[in-house]
Structure formats: structure tokens, C-alpha cells
N, C-alpha and C positions, 0 to 999 in steps of 0.2 A: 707544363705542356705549352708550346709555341701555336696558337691557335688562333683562327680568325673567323670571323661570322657566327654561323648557327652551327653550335656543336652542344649537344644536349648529354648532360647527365644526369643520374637517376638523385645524387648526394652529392652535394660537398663537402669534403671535408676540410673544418676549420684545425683541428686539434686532436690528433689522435684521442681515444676513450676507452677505459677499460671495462669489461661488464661480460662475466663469463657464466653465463644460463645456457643450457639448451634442455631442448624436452625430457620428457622422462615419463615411461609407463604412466607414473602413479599421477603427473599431472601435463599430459600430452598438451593441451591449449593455456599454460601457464595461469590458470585460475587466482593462485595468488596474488598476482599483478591486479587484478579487479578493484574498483575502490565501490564496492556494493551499498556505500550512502549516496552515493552520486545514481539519479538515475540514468538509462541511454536516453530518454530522451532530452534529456537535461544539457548535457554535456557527452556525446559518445567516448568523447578522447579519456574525460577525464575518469568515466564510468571503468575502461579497459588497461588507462595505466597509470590513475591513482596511487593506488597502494605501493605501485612499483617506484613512481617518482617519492612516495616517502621515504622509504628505504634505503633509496641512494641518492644521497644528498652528493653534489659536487666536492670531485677532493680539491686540496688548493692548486694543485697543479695542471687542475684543467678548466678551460672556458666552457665547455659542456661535457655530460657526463648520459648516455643514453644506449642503448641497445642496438642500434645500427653499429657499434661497435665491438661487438658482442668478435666478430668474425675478428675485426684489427686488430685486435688483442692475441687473439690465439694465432694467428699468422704472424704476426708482429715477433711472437715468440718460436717458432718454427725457423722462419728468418736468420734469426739471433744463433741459431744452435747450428744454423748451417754456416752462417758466419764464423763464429768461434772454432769448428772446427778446420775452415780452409785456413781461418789464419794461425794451427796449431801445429799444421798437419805440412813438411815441407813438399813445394808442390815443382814442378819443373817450371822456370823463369818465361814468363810470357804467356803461360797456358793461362784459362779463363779462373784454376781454381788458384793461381798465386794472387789476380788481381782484384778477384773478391776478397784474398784474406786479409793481402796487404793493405789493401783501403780500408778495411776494419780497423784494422791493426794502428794504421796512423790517428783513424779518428779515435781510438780509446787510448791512445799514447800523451796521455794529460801532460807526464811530465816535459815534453820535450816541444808539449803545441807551448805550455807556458812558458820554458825557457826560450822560444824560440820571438814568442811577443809578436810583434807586427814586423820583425824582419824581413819574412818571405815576402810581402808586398813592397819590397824597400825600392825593387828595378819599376816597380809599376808607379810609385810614386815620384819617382825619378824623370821618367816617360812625360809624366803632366808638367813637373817644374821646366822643363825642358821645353814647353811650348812656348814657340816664337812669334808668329803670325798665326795668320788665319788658316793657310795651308794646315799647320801641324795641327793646328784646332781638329780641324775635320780629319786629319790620320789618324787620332787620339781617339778620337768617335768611333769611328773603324776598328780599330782596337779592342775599345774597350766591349765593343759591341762581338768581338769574335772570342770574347774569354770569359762572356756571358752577363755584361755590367750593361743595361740596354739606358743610357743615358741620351736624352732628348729626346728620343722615338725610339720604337722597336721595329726590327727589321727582318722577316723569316720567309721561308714555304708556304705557299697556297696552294690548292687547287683551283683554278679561275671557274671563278661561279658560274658564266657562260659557257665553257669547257670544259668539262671535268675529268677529259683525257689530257690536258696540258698542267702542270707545276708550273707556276711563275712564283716572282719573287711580290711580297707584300709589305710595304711601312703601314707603320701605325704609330696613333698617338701611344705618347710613354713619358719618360724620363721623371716621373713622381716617387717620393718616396713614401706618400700618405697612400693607403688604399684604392684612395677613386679622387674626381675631380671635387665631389661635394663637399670631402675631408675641408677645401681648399676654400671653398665657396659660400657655406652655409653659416648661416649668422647665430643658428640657435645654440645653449650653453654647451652641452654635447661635444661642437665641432668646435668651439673656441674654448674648451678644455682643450682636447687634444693637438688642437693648433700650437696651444703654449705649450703643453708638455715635447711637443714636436722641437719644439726650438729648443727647451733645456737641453733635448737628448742632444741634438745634430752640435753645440755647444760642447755636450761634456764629452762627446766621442773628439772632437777637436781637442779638446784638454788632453784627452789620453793618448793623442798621436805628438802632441808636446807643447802644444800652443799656450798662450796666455790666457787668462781668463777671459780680459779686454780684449783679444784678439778673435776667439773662438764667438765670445758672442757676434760679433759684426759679423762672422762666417758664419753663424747660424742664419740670420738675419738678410743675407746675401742669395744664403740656399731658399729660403722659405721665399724671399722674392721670384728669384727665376721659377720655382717650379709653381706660385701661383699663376705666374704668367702662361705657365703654360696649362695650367688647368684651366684656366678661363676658355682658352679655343678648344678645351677636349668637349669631343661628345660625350651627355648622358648616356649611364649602363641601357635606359630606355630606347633611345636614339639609335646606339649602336644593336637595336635587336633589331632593327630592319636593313636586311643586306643588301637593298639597291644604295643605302644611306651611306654606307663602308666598300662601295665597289666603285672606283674609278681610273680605269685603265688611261695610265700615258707613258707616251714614248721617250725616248730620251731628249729628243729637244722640248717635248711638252714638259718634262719635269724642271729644264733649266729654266724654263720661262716660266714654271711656278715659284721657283726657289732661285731666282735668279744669284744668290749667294755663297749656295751650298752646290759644289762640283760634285752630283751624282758619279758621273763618268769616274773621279776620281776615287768614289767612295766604294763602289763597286771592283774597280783594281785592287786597292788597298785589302777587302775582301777575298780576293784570290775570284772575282766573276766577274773580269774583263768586257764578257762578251753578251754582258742580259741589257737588252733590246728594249724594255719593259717589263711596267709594274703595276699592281694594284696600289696608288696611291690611295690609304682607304679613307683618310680624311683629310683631304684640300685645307680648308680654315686652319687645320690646325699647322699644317705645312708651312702658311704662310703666316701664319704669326711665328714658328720657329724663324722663319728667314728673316724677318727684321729681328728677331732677335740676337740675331750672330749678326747686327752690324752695330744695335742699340747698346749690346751686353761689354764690357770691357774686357779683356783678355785675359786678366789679372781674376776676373769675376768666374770668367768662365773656367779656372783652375782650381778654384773654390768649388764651385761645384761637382765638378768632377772628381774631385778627390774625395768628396764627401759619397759620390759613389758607388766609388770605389771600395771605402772601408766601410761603407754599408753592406753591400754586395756581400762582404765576404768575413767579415767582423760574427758573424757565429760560426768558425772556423778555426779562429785565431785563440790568442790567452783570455783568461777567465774575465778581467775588466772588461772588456769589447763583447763577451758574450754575452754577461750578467747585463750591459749596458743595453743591450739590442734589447734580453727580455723586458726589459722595464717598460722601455716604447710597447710591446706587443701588445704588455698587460696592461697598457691603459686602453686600448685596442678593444681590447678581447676581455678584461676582467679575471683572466687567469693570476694565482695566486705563488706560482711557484713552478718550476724551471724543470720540464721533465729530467730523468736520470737518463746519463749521458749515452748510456748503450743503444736506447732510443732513440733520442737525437741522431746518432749516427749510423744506426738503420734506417732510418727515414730519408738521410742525405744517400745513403747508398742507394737503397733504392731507387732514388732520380736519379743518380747516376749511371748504374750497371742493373737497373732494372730487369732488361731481359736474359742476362746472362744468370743471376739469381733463378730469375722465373725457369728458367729451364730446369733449375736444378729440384726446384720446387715441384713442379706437374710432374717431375719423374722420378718423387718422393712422395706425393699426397694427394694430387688427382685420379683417382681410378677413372677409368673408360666409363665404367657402369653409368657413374652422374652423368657425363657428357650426353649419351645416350636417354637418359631420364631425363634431365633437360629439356632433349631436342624434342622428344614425344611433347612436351607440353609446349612448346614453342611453335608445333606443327598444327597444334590445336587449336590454338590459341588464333594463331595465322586464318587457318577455314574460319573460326566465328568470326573476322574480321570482316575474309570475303564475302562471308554471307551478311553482313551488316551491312558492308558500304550498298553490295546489292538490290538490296531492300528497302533503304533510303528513296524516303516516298519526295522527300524538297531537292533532291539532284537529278539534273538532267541525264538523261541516257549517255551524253559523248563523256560527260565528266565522269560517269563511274567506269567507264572502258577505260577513263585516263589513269582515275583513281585504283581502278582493279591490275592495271597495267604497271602502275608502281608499286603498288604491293606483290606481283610476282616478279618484279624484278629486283627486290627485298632482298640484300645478303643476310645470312646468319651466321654467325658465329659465338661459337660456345669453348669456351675452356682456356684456350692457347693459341696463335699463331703458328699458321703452317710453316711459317719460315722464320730462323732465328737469327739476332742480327748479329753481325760478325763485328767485336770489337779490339781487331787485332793491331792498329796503326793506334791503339790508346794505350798509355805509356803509364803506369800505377806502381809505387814504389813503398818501402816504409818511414818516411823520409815528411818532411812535411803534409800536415793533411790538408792545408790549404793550398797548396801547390795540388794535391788529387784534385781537389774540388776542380780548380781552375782548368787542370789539362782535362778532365770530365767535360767540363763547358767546352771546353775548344772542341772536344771529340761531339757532344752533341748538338752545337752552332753547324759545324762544318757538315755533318751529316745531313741537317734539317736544307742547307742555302744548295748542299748539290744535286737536292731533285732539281731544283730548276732547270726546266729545258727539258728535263729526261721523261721516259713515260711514266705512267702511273703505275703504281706497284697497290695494285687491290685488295692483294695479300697483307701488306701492312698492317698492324695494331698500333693505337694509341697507346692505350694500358697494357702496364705489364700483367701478365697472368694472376698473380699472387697479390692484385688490388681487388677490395672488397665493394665494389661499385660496379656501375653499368653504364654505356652509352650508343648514341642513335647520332651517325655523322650522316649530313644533309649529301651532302657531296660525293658522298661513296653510295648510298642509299645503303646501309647496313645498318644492325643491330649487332650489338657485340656483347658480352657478358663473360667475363674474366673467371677464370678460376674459384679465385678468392673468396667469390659472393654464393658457389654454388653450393653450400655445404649449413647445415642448421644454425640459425633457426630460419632461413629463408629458403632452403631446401635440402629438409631428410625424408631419406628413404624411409624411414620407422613411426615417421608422423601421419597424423590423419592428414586423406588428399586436401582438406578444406585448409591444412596450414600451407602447404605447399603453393596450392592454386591464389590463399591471402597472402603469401611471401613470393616466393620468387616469379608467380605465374603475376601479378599487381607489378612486378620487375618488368617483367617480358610484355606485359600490356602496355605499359606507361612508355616505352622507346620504341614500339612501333606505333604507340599513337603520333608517336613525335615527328612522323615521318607526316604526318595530316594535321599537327597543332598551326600558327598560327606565322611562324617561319617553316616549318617546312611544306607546309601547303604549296609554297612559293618553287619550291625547288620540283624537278621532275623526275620519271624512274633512273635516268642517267644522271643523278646528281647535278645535272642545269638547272640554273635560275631563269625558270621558263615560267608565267601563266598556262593551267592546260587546264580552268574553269571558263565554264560562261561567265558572263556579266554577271547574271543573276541568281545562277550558285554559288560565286564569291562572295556578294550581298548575301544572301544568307547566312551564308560558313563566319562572316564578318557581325553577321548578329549576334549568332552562334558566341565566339569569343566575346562581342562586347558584352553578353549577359556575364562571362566571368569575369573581365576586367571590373566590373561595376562591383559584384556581390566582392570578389576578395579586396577590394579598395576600401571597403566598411570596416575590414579588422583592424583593429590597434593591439600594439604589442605593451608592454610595461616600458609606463617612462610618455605615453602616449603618443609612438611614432605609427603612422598609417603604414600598411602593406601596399607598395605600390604595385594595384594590380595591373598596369601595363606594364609591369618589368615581371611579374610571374605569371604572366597569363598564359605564357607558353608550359612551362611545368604546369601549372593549375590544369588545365587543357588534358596533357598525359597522363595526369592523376587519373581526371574521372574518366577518360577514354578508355586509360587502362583497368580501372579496378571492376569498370564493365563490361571489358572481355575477357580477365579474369574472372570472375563470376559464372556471365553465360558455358563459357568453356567450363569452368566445373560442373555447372548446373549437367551440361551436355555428356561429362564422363562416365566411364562405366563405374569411376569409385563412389559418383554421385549415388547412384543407385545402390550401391551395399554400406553406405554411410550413416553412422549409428549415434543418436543425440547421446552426447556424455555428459554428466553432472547436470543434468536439465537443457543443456543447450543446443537446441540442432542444429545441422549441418551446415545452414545458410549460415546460422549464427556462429558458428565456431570460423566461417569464412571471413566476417567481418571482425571477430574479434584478432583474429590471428593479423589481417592487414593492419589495425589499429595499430598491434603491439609491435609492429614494424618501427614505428614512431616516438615510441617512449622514451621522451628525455628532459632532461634537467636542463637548463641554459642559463648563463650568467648574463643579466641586464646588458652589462655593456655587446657582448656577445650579441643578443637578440638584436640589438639596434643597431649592431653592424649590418648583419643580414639583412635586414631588411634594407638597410641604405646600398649594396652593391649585390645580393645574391638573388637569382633568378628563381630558386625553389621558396615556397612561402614555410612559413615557420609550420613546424611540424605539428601543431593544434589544427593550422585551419587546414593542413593537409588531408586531415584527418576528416572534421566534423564539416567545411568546405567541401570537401567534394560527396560522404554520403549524403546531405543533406540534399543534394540534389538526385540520387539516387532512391527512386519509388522500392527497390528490391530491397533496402537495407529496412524502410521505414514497414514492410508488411513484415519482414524477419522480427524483428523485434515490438510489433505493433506500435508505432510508434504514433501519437495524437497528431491531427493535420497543426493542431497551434503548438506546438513544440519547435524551439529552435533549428532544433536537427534535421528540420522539414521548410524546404525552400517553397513559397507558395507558389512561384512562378521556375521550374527548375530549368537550367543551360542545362540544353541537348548536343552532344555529339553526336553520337549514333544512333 
């Protein structure tokens, strides 16, 4: 996803996970999952999914292993069977079912990706030897940035923060091959482990394109320089979570007199957008430390780099050497042990690729109306306890809750699918090289994303394809969205007690509209403008409000002893407890509250918190964890957990839980 500012998800996913549970008569609240030597007030997380993290230990092939992926797995596999069959099944030339099958088809065509080696990129490497001056420098850039190689900055679609009826275009810091800037930066063992193993890999993938041993390593050596350079001027994941911090409009001559070396005008033709007027340049610094860079870097250097790029970019595509090469980097990364099987893999790539064209096929195989419908009921619910909350809030001022009441009914919802499907008819999918799909994929989805610019807004649009097992809350649209994928057990069946529902998907539906009021989209108004519409002194509050989470989730440490920085998940921390307490209220408030029946000792309240807990149940690989925490906005899934009931008084009388118990915040952060 091509994305900028505040765009809030529910999960991220590092690594696909397999793990296939859903309820059942005999054990509706998965009881077995319990680790019953642990008490709740001890540990709640470890109390509800104990037993379950013993059971499944991580395979090697994955960095974590946990029940959020309970849905990826069985979609994963739907997927796969609808694949298999368009590419078995002859379909007429250009229709949507031949270029789902034939991009299957190329990517499980091992023998011909191996025979073929790294030839299909032979005119692309040719492109860079080719450069002359400075001019071709920056055509190359242009290029490589329209066939999805986003080297030195990245360049896409925005809605302008101030506007939210206008598409402009947006640069951002980029051009790294390390995850984030601290990869680049950080002195502790961690990052200078993978600093060096960074240089082996960028080294032995130069070997594999032909280079000398001596030669490859200076080229590794060459890359690791430039791109520290240019981590040095990138903002912190922190930094960039304030969007005044990443919004700076200028015109074309304010861009040449920041870049006075790099020909916007020119890079924009090159592009095929002649005619864009302006941009969100989101980060100046780092802008201008690129432009002395293109006078300091030598031409020779900057071919280096580019080309390393390049068969980065696209080197899990290619023959077996270049893909085995890339996993090695990932798994020093991630801790992962072994190389998913390859039908996966390129399920995965299709799906970023031909996403919606799948998704169709999918909702009109596996979504019944009925869920959509079930859903929205609880979404509606959910919405009135909001309004009655913000209402009733005794520290806001009367104007701020008409503002705040005022963007909550101005709240899109969307549940299931997109009203409108996109048309991917000028994209060209053959069974002919699968790296050559990928590539024409990226030109279809670069060119797609740069030509809203100028155009209206299309409201109608989804991020996510149907058939992804997550959720999200864009600032800018003011919507809540929730995909297909997520709506189906264990996060929401029909056949369950309402208290799993209301702990699963209604704890979904809570957590993304609270994100509409955490602590960037506070910021934003019911028309998606980055407008103030508090007083003084209810921002001061609301500002308390967050600083008591930033403070309590800064205390956890993960394994390895890295802190959770909680001004990078203050914003998820925030939607957690927003959400899981108007999931709650709203159950408490349902008619199934009232015919709800304590099973195996545990009542209703309690089977609500246990069911949200078990949302969370997962294994994580060390290096994994301290990835997350170093570049991911959602906090690791313990303090998700035992973080935010502990601030909730309803979870501590459900289980009676002692005021000196961990699980009980003495001083508890109030949202609503």
C-alpha cells in the first residue's frame, strides 16, 4: 500500500501464520486455551492463552505463529483453489479469469523462472549502465520509480490534509533497503548484527549477478554508505506520526529552490504528469540532504546503487539463488527459519497484484449478505454507545462534543466489499516470465495510484482487498472499513456466544472508530481536514488523556530488553482501550446481554474478556518482537492485552480482581 500520514490498522501482518481453530458446541469460549496456574490477576494474557501458546510452538518457517491468523490460513487456502482452477480452466485472452490464472501459472512455473535466471531484468540493467550524466540519473529515477523500484524517495497519491476533496501528488523519504532509519543508526548489538549481515547479503547478491568477490564487496560498501546517508535525514516512525510534521505544500519553483539539483519539472514528464502544479513535499531535510547528495555521490556510485535496487526489488521473483539469497536477509530480520512453500509465496504476490479482481471472485463464493448485515447491526450499536459516551463526557466542552458528535455522524462504514470494482483491463499478464508479471503489475499499480492526481475523489474506493483478514480507519476519508476476510469466526460467528462476537469483531469495530478520536485523528475533522475543532482546554486534556498511555506502555519491555516506545503506539494503545470499552458497553447494552448464560463457571462479562484476550494469542520469534517494537505502531500483543484491561474497572469487578494486582492500574488512562 502506497500510503501517507495517519492510516490506522487494526494488525499487521509480518508473516503469514497458520493455526485452524474455530468454536465448537462442546467448547464455544475455547477453554482449552486457558493456562489455569496462571491466575487473571497475575497475568490476564497469560491466564487466557497459556496453554494455547504451549501447544504451538513456532514452525521454522515462520517469525510468529498465533491465531490472528486463524482466518489467513483458511482464505489463503480458498485463494489457492480459485487460482488453480483459472489457471487450468482455458479462459478467453484478456478476460479477468485468464490473468488471474496466467500469473499463477508463471509464478509456480519453477522450471522456466530457473532457466530463465536474471535475464528478464537484463534491458533494465542495461538502462542503468547506460547512464551518462546527470540528466539520465534522474530519468533512471523516474523509471525505476514507475515499475515500482522506489529508489531515493518515494513518490505517490495523497489526499491533501487540508483538502480532502483534492488528490495531489506526495514525495517521501525512501530509497532504504534496511526496514527503517534506526536499522541504520543504532549502535546497540541487534542493529550492528544486521548492519553486517546487510553487507554480506548486498555483496553475495552482487556475486550472483557476476561480480567478483573484491568487487561486490566495495559495492556492498558503496550501498550501505548512500543509503546511511540517507537515513540520517529520514524522520523517526515517531516523528512521522504527527501530520503537520509530513505536510508541506510547494509549488514548482518552491521545489527547485529546495532541490535546486534535481529537475522536478523533468521528473514529472518522465512520469507521464506534465502538468502537477504541486506537491506534498513531506519531508524538506530529508529532500535536501538527497540534493547534495546527487552532486557529492559520483555517477559510477549512483549505478551501484541502483542496480542493487533493482535486483532487490525483484530478486524473490527470479531463480532459486536470488530468492534463497533475499530469505537469508529477511531471517536475520525476522528470525524466521525456513522459506514458506512456494504456492504461498505467490498467492501473496498475486494478491498485491490483482487483489480486487480475486476479491470479486471470492465475495461471490464465500461472503453471504447475511454476515454483512450482522456486522452492520453491531457496528450500529456500537456507533449509539459512542454517541452517547462522547455526550456525556463531563471534561468536554459543549462546542467540542457538537464537533466531536459531528464527526462521528459523518463516519463512513463499510463492511464486506467495495461498491465498485476496479477495472484492470490496460494490464498485460502472460505465462511467460513471472518477473516480467510482477513488473507490468507495478507499472499497472504506480500509474493507477499518480493519476488521481488532479482528479476528484472517489469515496467509494477501498484500500484492502475483500479477501484480507484485517481492518482499517483512514483519517482523510473519515471511514471505518472491514474487509470480508475478518468477518467470519473466530472473530465473528453466527453460532457463538454474543460475548465472542462483541470480544472479537465488535473489540474490531471499536478500536477503528476510536481511531477516528486517538491521538492523530483527533487532528483531523468530520471531512477528513487536518483542522483543530477542540478548545484549548479540551485538547489539554485529551493530551493528558494520551500522555497517561504513552507513559504506562513506555514501562514494558519485550525479550532482549528493548522498551515499547510508547509514543510510537500510543495511537493503537489509545483504540485498544476505546475500543474494547465500547465493545463491552454495547454488549452489556444488547438484547443477547440479557439471555446470556454463564458456561463452565464463567459469565457473560467474563467469557467477553476472555474471548477478546484470545484474539491475541501468539508465539513470536525474539528477533521478530524487536523488530516490532523498533518500526510498528501496534504494541506487542501481551500488553495489548493486560495494557489496556488493566485500565479498565469492568474487566477488574468481572473477575474480581485485587486493587494490588498487576492487572489493576492505580491511576487508570481515561478515554471515555
Amino acid at each position: 500500500m502506497r500510503l501517507i500520514g495517519a492510516f490506522y490498522l487494526f494488525f499487521i501482518f509480518f508473516t503469514p501464520i497458520l493455526c485452524a481453530e474455530t468454536t465448537t458446541e462442546s467448547d464455544p469460549l475455547y477453554l482449552d486455551w486457558l493456562d489455569r496456574s496462571t491466575k487473571p490477576e497475575d497475568s490476564f494474557y497469560q491466564f487466557a492463552n497459556g496453554s494455547w501458546q504451549k501447544k504451538n510452538p513456532i514452525p521454522p518457517q515462520y517469525a510468529s505463529w498465533g491465531t490472528f491468523y486463524i482466518l489467513h490460513e483458511k482464505v489463503q487456502k480458498l485463494i489457492h483453489q480459485i487460482l488453480i482452477d483459472a489457471s487450468t480452466h482455458p479462459s478467453e485472452k484478456n478476460s479477468m479469469k485468464q490473468k488471474v490464472g496466467d500469473f499463477y501459472f508463471s509464478g509456480m512455473n519453477e522450471h522456466l523462472i530457473n532457466k530463465l535466471g536474471v535475464a528478464p531484468l537484463q534491458q533494465e540493467f542495461t538502462r542503468i549502465a547506460s547512464i551518462k550524466n546527470t540528466t539520465d540519473l534522474q530519468a533512471e529515477i523516474a523509471h525505476l520509480h514507475a515499475i515500482g523500484v522506489n529508489v531515493c524517495f518515494d513518490f505517490s497519491s495523497m489526499q491533501d490534509f487540508k483538502n480532502s476533496d483534492e488528490m495531489i501528488g506526495a514525495a517521501m523519504q525512501g530509497g532504504l533497503g534496511l526496514p527503517d532509519r534506526d536499522y541504520y543508526l543504532k549502535d546497540d548489538a541487534k542493529f550492528k548484527h544486521i548492519r553486517d549481515a546487510y553487507l554480506k547479503h548486498v555483496a553475495a547478491v552482487f556475486r550472483l549477478l557476476g561480480d567478483d568477490s573484491r568487487l561486490a564487496e566495495k559495492e556492498a560498501n558503496l550501498v550501505m554508505t548512500i543509503e546511511t546517508n540517507l537515513a540520517r535525514s529520514s524522520l523517526s516512525q515517531i516523528e512521522q506520526r504527527d501530520p503537520h510534521a509530513i505536510y508541506h505544500i510547494k509549488t514548482m519553483d518552491e521545489l527547485q529552490k529546495e532541490m535546486p539539483h534535481f529537475s522536478w519539472q523533468s521528473y514529472f514528464k518522465t512520469m507521464g504528469y506534465p502538468t502537477i502544479s504541486h506537491i506534498n513535499l513531506a519531508m524538506p531535510v530529508f529532500f535536501k540532504n538527497l540534493d547534495g547528495l546527487l552532486q557529492k555521490v559520483s555517477l559510477a556510485d549512483w549505478k551501484v546503487y541502483l542496480r542493487w535496487h533493482l535486483i532487490d526489488a525483484f530478486s524473490s521473483y527470479l531463480s532459486s539463488p536470488f530468492e534463497q539469497e533475499r530469505f537469508k536477509m529477511s531471517a536475520e530480520i525476522t528470525g524466521t527459519k525456513k522459506m514458506l512453500p512456494r504456492w504461498q509465496r505467490v498467492v501473496a504476490v498475486e494478491n498485491g497484484a490483482l487483489g480486487f479482481a480475486i476479491g470479486k471472485i471470492y465475495v461471490e463464493k464465500y461472503f453471504p449478505p447475511s454476515s454483512k448485515q450482522a456486522v452492520l447491526d453491531i457496528v450500529h450499536h456500537i456507533r449509539e454507545v459512542l454517541k452517547h459516551d462522547i455526550g456525556r463526557l463531563t471534561w468536554m466542552s459543549p462546542d467540542t462534543k457538537k464537533a466531536a458528535l459531528a464527526k462521528l455522524a459523518l463516519m463512513g462504514e463499510r463492511v464486506g466489499y467495495p461498491s465498485k470494482w476496479w477495472d484492470y483491463s490496460s494490464l498485460s499478464i502472460d505465462r511467460g516470465a513471472y518477473v516480467l508479471n510482477v513488473i507490468r503489475a507495478n507499472q499497472f499499480l504506480v500509474k493507477r495510484d499518480l493519476d488521481k492526481i488532479g482528479k476528484p475523489i472517489d469515496r467509494t474506493e477501498w484500500v484492502m482487498t475483500p479477501q484480507t483478514v484485517n481492518a482499517y480507519y483512514d483519517p482523510s476519508m473519515n471511514n471505518i472499513n472491514f474487509p470480508a476476510g475478518i468477518l467470519q469466526a473466530p472473530f465473528f460467528d453466527p453460532q457463538a456466544p454474543a460475548a465472542i462476537n462483541y470480544g472479537g469483531i465488535g473489540f474490531i469495530i471499536g478500536h477503528e472508530m476510536t481511531h477516528g478520536f486517538d491521538d492523530q485523528g483527533a487532528q483531523f475533522d468530520g471531512h477528513g481536514n487536518l483542522k483543530n475543532w477542540w478548545s484549548p482546554k479540551d485538547l489539554q486534556k485529551f493530551h493528558e488523556a494520551t500522555a497517561c498511555i504513552i507513559k504506562q506502555f513506555s514501562q514494558y519491555k519485550v525479550e532482549g530488553g528493548y522498551n515499547v516506545q510508547g509514543q510510537l503506539v500510543v495511537g493503537e494503545a489509545t483504540a485498544d482501550l476505546g475500543g474494547l470499552i465500547l465493545a463491552y458497553r454495547a454488549f452489556q447494552q444488547s438484547k443477547a446481554y440479557q439471555s446470556a448464560k454463564t458456561i463452565s463457571g464463567y459469565t457473560k462479562d467474563m467469557q467477553f474478556f476472555i474471548g477478546a484476550a484470545h484474539s491475541w494469542a501468539i508465539n513470536m520469534r525474539q528477533e521478530q518482537l524487536q523488530n516490532q517494537v523498533t518500526i510498528d505502531p501496534h504494541p506487542p500483543a501481551e500488553f495489548r492485552v493486560n495494557g489496556t484491561l488493566a485500565n479498565m474497572k469492568e474487566f477488574q469487578d468481572a473477575f474480581s480482581i485485587p486493587n494490588a494486582s498487576p492487572m489493576v492500574k492505580k491511576e487508570r488512562c481515561v478515554i471515555w
